[in-house]
C-alpha positions as CSV (number, residue, x, y, z in Angstrom):
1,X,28.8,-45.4,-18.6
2,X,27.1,-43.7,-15.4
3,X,24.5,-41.0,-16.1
4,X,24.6,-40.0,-12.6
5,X,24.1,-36.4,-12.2
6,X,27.0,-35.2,-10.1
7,X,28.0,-32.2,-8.4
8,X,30.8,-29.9,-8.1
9,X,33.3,-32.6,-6.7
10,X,32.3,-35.6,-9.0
11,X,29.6,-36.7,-6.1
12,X,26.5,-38.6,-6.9
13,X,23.2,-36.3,-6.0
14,X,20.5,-37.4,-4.3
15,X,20.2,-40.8,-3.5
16,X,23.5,-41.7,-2.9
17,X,26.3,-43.6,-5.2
18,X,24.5,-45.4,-7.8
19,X,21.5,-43.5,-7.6
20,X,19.4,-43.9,-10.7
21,X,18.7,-41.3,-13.4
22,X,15.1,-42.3,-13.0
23,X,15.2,-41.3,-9.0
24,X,17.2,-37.8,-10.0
25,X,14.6,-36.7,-12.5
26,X,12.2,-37.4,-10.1
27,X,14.1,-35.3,-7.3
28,X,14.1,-32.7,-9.7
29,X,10.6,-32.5,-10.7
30,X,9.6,-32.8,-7.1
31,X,11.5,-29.3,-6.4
32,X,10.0,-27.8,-9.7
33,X,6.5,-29.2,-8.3
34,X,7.5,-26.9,-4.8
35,X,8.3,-23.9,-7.3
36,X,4.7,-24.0,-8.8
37,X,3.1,-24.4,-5.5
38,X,4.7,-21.7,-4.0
39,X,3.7,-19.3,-7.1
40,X,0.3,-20.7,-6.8
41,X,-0.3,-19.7,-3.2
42,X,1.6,-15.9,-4.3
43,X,-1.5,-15.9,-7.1
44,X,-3.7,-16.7,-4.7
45,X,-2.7,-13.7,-1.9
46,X,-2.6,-11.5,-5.6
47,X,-6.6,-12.5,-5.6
48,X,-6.8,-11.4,-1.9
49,X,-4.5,-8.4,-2.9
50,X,-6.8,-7.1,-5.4
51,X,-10.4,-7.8,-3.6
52,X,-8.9,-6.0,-0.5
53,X,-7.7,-2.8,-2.7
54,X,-11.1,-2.5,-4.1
55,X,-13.1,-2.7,-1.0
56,X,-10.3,-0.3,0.5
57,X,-10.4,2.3,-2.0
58,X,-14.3,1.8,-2.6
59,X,-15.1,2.4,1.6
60,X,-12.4,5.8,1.4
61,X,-14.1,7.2,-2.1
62,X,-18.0,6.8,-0.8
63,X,-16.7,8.4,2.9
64,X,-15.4,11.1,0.9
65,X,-17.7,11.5,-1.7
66,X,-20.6,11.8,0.8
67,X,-18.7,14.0,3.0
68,X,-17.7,16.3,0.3
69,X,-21.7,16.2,-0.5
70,X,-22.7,16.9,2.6
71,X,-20.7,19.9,3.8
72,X,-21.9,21.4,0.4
73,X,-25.3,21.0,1.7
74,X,-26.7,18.6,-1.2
75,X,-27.7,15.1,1.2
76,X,-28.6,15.4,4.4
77,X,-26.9,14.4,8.0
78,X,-28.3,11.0,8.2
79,X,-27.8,10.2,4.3
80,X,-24.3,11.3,5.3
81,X,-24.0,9.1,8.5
82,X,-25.3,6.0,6.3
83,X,-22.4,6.3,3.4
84,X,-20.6,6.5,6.4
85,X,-21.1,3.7,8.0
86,X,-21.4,1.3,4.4
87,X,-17.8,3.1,3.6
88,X,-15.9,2.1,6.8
89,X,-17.8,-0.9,6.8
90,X,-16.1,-1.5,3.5
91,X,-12.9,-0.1,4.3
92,X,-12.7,-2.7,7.6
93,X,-13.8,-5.8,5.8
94,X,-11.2,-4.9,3.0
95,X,-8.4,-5.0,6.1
96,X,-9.8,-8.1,7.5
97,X,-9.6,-10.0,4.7
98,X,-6.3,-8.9,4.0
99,X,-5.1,-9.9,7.4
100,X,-6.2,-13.2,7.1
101,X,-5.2,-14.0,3.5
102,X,-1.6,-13.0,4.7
103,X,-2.2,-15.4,7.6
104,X,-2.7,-18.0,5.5
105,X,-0.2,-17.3,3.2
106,X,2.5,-17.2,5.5
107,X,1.3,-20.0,7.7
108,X,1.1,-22.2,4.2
109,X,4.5,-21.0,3.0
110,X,6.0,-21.8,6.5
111,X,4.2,-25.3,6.0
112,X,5.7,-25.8,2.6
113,X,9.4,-24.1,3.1
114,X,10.0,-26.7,6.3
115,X,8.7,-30.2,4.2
116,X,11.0,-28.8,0.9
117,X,14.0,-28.5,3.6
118,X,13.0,-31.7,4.9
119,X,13.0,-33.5,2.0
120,X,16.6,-31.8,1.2
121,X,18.2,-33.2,4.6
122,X,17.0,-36.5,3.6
123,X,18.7,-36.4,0.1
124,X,15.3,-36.8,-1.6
125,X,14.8,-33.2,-3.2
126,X,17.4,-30.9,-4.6
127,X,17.6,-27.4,-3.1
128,X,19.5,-25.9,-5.9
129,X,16.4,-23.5,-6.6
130,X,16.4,-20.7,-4.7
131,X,13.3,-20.1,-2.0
132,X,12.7,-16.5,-2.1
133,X,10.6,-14.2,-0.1
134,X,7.2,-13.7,-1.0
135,X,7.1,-10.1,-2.9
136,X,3.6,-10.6,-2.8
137,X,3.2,-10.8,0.9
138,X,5.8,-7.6,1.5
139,X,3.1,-5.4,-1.0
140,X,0.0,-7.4,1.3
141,X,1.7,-5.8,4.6
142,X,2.3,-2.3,2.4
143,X,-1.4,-2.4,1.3
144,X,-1.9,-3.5,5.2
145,X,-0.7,0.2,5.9
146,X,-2.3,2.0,3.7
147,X,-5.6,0.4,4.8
148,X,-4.8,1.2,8.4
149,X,-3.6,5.1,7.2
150,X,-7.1,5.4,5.4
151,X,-9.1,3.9,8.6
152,X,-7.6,6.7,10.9
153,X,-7.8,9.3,8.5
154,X,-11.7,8.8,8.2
155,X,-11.8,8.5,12.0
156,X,-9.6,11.8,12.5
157,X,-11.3,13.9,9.8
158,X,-15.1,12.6,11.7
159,X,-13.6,13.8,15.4
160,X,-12.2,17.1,14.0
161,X,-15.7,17.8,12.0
162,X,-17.6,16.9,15.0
């Protein structure tokens, strides 16, 4: 009796006819390894996600919340100029680090995608899984914008007060 997984036309996967059951499982827990790895490195831009939102919003609310305080008279110019500077300060580092943990993320995923499609081509991995697109990395580049929009909305609001 053969235990050779097959495919749609009665073929032997992976390594060829007589391929052993052994080598298939192994195939397969190979590809499930890529599958964690690849949700690993999505965790890992989440972590970058979620420190870059906080320094984001953090910069915009002090820039506002001193701003608001100032034209209502209650701290003065350079008080104002300070929470300034620490909010946009925050609001840039938060971008920064966003565009590099999307660098790295991409540049990793890249790395990964072409050794799982090598491995396919040489009949030592089996692509049935499907390698999607990082949904992580499209809300990066959304958050990305929104970091940018709040950046030139402090800059804009500072040249019209000015």
């Amino acid at each position: 009796m053969n235990s050779d997984i097959k495919d749609g036309n009665d073929n032997a996967l992976g390594g060829g006819p007589g391929s052993s059951t052994g080598t298939q499982l192994a195939m397969r827990r190979t590809g499930l390894a890529f599958q964690r790895t690849r949700i690993a490195t999505d965790r890992t831009l989440m972590a970058v996600i979620r420190t870059s939102l906080s320094l984001i919003s953090f910069g915009f609310t002090i820039f506002n919340f001193f701003k608001a305080l100032y034209q209502s008279g209650n701290v003065n110019q350079s008080a104002f100029h300070a929470a300034r500077n620490f909010g946009t300060g925050l609001l840039i580092t938060g971008i920064v680090l966003l565009i590099l943990g999307l660098m790295f993320h991409v540049r990793f995923m890249k790395a990964l995608r072409k050794e799982r499609n090598e491995l396919i081509a040489d009949n030592m991995l089996f692509g049935q899984l499907p390698y999607p697109v990082s949904l992580t990395a499209i809300i990066a580049i959304a958050l990305l914008v929104i970091g940018f929009i709040s950046l030139i909305s402090i800059f804009v609001r500072e040249l019209s007060s000015e």
